[in-house]
N, C-alpha and C positions, 0 to 999 in steps of 0.2 A: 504493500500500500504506500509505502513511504517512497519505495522509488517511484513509483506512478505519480504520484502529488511531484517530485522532483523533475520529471519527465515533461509533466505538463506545464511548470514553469520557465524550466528549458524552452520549451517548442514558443511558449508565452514572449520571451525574452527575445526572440530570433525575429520574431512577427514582428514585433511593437514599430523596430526600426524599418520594417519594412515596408508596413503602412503608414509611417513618416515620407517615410523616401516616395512611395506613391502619390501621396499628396503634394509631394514638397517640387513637384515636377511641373505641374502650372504655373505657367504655360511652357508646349515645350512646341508648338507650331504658331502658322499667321493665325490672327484673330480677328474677325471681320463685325468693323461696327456698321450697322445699318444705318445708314439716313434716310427717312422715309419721306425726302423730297429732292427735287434735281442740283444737280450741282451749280455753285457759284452764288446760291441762297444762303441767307444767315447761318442757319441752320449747318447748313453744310461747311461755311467756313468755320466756324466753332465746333464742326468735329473733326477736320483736318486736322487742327490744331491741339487739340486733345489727342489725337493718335497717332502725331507726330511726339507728342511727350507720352504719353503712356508709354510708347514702343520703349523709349529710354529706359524708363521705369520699371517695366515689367520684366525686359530682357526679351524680348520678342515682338516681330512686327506686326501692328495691330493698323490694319487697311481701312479706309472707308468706300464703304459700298453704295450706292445709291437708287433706293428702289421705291421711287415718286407714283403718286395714281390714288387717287379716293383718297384726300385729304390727308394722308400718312398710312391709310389703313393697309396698303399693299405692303408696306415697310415693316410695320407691326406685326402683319399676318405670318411676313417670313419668320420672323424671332419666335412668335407663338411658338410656329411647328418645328421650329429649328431645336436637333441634340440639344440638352440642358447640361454642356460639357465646359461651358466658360468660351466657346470657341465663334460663337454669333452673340454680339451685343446689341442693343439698338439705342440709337443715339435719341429718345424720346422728345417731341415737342408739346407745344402745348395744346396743340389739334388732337395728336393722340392720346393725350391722359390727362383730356379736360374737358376736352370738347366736345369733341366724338363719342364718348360713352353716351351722354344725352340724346346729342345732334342726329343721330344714327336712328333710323327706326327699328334696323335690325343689326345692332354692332356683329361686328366682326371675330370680335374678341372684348373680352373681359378685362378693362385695364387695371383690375388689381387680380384678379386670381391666376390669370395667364400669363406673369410677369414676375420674376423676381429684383426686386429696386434696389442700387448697388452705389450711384452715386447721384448726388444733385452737383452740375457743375456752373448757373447760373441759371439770372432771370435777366428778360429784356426787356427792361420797360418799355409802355409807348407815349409816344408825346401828343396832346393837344396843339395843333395846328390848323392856323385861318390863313385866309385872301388877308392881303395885308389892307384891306378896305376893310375889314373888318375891326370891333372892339377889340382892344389891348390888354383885355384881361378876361379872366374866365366870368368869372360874373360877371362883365360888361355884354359879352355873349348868350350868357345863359339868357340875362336882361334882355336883349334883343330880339329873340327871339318867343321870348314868352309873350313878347308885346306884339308879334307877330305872326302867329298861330300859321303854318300851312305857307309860307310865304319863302322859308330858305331851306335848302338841302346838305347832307351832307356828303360823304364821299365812304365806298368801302373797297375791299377786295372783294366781295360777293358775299354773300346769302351765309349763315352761321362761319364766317372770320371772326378770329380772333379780335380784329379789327372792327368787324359789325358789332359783335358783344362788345365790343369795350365800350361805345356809344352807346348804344340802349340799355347797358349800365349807369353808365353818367350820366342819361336821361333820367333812371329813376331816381337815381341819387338826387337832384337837383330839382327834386317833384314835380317831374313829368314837361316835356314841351316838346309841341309838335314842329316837326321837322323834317322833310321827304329825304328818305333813302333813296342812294344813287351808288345800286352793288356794279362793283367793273371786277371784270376779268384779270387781276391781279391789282398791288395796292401802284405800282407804276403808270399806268394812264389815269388812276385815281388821283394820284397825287398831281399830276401834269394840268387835271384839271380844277385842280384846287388852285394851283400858283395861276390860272390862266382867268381862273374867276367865274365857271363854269357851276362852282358848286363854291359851296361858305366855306368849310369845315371838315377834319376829319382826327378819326386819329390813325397816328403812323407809327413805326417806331423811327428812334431818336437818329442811331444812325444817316436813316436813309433822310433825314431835315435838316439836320445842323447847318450844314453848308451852305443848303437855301435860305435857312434863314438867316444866318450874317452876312449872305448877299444880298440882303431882303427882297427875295423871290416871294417868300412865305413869312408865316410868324408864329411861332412856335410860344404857346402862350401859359402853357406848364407842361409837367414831368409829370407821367402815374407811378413813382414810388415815394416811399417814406422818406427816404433822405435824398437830397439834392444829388444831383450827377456831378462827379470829381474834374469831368472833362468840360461843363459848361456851368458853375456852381451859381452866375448868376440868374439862370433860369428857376422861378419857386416850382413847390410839387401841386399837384391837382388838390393836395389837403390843406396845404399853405392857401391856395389861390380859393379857398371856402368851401370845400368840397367835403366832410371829414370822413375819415377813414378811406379815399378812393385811394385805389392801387391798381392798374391792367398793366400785364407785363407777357410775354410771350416764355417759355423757360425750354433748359436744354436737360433730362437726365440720362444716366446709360445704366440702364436693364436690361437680365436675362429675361430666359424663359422659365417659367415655370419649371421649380425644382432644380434649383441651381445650386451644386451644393456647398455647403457651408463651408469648407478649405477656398474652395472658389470663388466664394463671397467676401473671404476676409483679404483674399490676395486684392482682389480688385478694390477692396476697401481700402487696403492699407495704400495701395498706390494711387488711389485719388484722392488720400489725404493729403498725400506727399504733393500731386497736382496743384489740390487749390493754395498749398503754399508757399507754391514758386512764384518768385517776383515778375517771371517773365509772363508768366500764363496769370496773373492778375493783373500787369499790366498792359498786355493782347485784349483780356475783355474790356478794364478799365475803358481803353481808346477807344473803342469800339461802342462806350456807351453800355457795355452790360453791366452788372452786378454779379463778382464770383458769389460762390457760396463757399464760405472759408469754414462751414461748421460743420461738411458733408458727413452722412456716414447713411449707411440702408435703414437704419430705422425712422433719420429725417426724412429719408427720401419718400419710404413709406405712406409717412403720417402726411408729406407735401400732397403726395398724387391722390390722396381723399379728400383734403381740404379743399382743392383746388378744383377735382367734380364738383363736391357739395356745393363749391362757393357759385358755378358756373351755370347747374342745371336749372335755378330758377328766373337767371337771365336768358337761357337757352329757351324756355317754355314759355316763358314771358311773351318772348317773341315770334313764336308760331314754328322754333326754325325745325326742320323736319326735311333728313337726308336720307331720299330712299336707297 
């Protein structure tokens, strides 16, 4: 009996290290982060740049893949079904685990149970922007328009955009005024016809305004987050400019798929801790007008992509918006 008990702590002692060594192996090929829209989008350059550092990081090349179609759902739907091996990430926006769960009459996928959340690596705020005929403050608009029921339009990327809900949030927020929607086919000729005076208003993210508006093409007239942008600190936020508590920001996370296992999850944990506290990768998104997220870890990530349905679906309904 006693060499048996001996035997089995042997055999115990030989294993241990070797299910170390098995785990400890991740990653030992490429890793393909999905972007689930086309290349040379925000989106896409903020995961270039994450998996041009990750690769560093991890010891292994981590590619971005791009597979656009049905508002991210094509991108997402690969990751669902994709091995739960750490070897397909998805580079999450805020269409696909914010949006889309609502927006969708028949989603595609579940964005919380078909997904394992690994890191949050920013938000992007978006800016309030008018025709520069327009009021010079947000309440001077809101003002304007209340006095004017039916009379001015605003601008979007189309029909349930991030950029549609940002507006018919700020509508409610601001107790209601009417205003015609004017959805375009991307937020680029939307915005063309903002500066052109085609339409009042819109909102956009920051990025793609700043420049018009120190040319003063446009006028950018607050910020949707909490604290002011580092890149334009004299612009107030939508909460500053009387709004309180507004916030619309578009965000970037990278999740697996369902059941991804916990060595896996701490590897990519630990290396996008290390991510958001590289000076260089805070200051890529800083310029850029994003917001890193220096507090990452999957259980933020988690509790972010709940908050952020809940917070969305009864602007979503509000609105009628319904994607068959």
């Amino acid at each position: 009996m006693k060499r048996r008990h001996l035997l089995a702590a042997g055999l115990g002692a030989i294993a241990a290290p070797a299910v170390v060594r098995a785990q400890a192996k991740y990653p030992e090929k490429t890793i393909r982060l999905v972007v689930p829209f086309a290349a040379a989008g925000p989106t896409d350059i903020i995961g270039r740049k994450v998996s041009e550092k990750m690769t560093g990081l991890l010891g292994q090349t981590m590619i971005v893949e791009n597979k656009s179609g049905a508002a991210g759902s094509i991108g997402a739907v690969e990751v669902k079904n994709a091995k739960p091996d750490g070897y397909t990430l998805l580079f999450a926006p805020s269409s696909t685990h914010a949006v889309n769960p609502t927006a969708f009459v028949h989603p595609a996928y579940d964005a919380v149970k078909d997904f394992t959340p690994v890191s949050s690596i920013c938000v992007n705020p978006l800016v309030l922007v008018v025709h520069p005929s327009m009021p010079d403050s947000v309440m001077g608009l809101v003002d304007l328009m209340k006095k004017n029921p039916g009379k001015y339009s605003y601008a979007s990327s189309g029909n349930g955009s991030i950029l549609h809900l940002a507006t018919e949030y700020f509508k409610r927020e601001v107790g209601g005024i009417d205003v015609v929607h004017v959805p375009y086919r991307g937020s680029g000729p939307a915005l063309q016809d903002v500066m052109s005076g085609q339409v009042a208003w819109m909102f956009e993210t920051f990025s793609t305004t700043l420049q018009q508006h120190r040319a003063g093409k446009l006028r950018i007239l607050a910020y949707a987050h909490a604290k002011r942008a580092p890149i334009a600190p004299e612009i107030p936020t939508v909460i500053e400019a009387g709004v309180p508590g507004y916030e619309a920001y578009t965000f970037n996370l990278i999740l697996g798929p369902a059941g991804l296992p916990q060595p896996v999850v701490d590897t990519l944990d630990q290396a996008s801790r290390k991510l958001m506290k590289d000076p260089e990768m805070v200051k890529f998104l800083e310029d850029i007008a994003a917001v890193p997220t220096t507090d990452t870890s999957p259980e933020r990530t988690a509790k972010f992509i709940k908050d952020e349905i809940a917070k969305w679906a009864p602007v979503i309904k509000a609105a009628g918006v319904k994607i068959e």
